[in-house]
N, C-alpha and C positions, 0 to 999 in steps of 0.2 A: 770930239764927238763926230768922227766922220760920216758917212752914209759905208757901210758897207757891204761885199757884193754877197749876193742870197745861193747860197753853190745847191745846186741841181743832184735829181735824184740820180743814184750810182756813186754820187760821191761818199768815200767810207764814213767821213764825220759823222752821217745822216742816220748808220747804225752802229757808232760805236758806243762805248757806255761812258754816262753823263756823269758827272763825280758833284757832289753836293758839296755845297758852301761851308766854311767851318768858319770863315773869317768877314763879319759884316763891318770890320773896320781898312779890308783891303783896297786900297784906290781899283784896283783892277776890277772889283765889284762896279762899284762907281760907273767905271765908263764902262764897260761890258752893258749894263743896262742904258745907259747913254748913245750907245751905239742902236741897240738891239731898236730903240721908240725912235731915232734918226730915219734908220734904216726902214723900216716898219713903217711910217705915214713918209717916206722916199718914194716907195713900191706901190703907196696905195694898197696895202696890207691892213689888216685889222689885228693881227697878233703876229707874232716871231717868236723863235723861240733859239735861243743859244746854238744849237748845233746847226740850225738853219744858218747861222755864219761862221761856222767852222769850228765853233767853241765849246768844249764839250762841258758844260754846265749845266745843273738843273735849275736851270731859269729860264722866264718867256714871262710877255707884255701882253695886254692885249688891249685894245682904244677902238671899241667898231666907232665910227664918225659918220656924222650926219652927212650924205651926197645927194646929189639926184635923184638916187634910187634906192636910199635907205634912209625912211622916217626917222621924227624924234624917239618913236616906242621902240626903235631899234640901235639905239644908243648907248655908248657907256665913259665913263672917265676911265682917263688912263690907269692902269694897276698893273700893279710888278707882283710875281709869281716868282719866290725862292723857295727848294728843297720841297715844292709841293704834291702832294697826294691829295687825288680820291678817295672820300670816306663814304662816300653815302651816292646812288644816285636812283631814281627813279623807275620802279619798274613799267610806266609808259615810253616808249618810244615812239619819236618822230623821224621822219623823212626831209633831210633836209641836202641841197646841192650846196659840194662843198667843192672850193680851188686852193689851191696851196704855192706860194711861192720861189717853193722848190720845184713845183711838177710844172715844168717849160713856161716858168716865171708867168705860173698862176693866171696861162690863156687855156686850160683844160679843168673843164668843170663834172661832175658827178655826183648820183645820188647814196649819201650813204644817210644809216637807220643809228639812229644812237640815242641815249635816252632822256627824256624832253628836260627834267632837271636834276641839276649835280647839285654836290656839297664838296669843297675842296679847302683843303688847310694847308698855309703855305707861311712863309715869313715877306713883310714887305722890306723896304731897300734898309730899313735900322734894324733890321734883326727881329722886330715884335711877329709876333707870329697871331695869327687870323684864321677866321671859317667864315667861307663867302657863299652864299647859295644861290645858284641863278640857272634859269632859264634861255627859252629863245636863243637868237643867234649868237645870245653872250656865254652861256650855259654851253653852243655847240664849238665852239671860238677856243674856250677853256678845256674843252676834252680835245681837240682838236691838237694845241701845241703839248697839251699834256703827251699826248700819243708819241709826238715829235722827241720827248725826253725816254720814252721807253723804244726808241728806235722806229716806229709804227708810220708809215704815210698810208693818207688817206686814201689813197689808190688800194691799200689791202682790206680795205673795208666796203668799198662799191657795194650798191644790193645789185644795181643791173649794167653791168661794161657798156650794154646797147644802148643807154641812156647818157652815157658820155657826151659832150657838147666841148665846142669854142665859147670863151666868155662874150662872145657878139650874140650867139645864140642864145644861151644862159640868160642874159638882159632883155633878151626878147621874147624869149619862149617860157621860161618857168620865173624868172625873178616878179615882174607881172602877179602873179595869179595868188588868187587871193589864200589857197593853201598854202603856201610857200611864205606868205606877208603872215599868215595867223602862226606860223610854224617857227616864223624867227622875232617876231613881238617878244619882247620882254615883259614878264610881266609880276617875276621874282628875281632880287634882286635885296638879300641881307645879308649884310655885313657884321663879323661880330670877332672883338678883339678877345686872346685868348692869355689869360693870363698863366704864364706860369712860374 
């Protein structure tokens, strides 16, 4: 379960295309996802996603963690994302700043608009497959690496380039403010095993 290195935007991995899992009894599953939650609370990350290490799968983590600067209402346990899609998501959207630790290892921060909650169905690490519905910053977390599996950084999504910031600013200037704390609260968050 090493930590390993997060390759940077320009590298092709970042848009090539992600091949989905057919075998949930592979060891290479196993530590792929092993790596990916190493690597991920290494960086100080809240999600990862496969191709962010080179590995072109459709798989990604996501664990936002309690710090400093991000409350309990902005919380989640860890969950593993296999073969996952968007089925459903909201037609409110929110504005929220987002850093990616492929864009110059997640010190360039931005605001993009996306919508306040999802619905995503994926398989967890034994093959069962799930529909997870969540908001806030776990809702934005979740479309975030989802993007990362359809080639997408969050850089092509910005509402406004001038609103660009270093993560010193980000923590000083908008993380703060109490639209940004109401915009990434969680405050949906259902889980529901799918049988089939």
């Amino acid at each position: 379960m090493p930590v390993r290195k997060t390759i940077q935007i320009g590298h092709p991995a970042l848009k090539a295309e992600n091949k989905k899992i057919s075998n949930f009894e592979d060891p290479k599953l196993k530590s792929l996802v092993a790596d990916l939650v190493e690597t991920m609370r290494d960086a100080g990350l809240i999600g990862i996603a496969a191709p962010q290490i080179a590995e072109n799968f459709e798989v990604f983590v996501t664990e936002p963690r309690e710090t400093k600067t991000r409350s309990k209402d902005q919380v989640d346990e860890l969950r593993i994302y296999i073969n996952p899609k968007i089925v459903d998501e909201s037609k409110e959207k929110v504005i929220i700043y987002e850093g990616c630790g492929s864009v110059l290892n997640g010190q360039l921060f931005g605001p993009v608009s996306r919508p306040q909650t999802i619905t995503i169905e994926a398989f967890d690490l034994e093959g069962k497959k799930f529909r997870f519905n969540a908001d806030g910053i776990l809702g934005r977390v979740i479309q975030h690496e989802y993007d990362h599996l359809q080639g997408i950084e969050f850089l092509e999504k910005i509402s406004d380039y001038k609103k660009m910031m270093t993560v010193e600013h980000y923590l000083e200037q908008i993380k703060p403010k109490p639209d940004h704390i109401k915009a990434s609260t969680i405050k949906v968050k259902k889980y529901e095993r799918i049988e089939e």
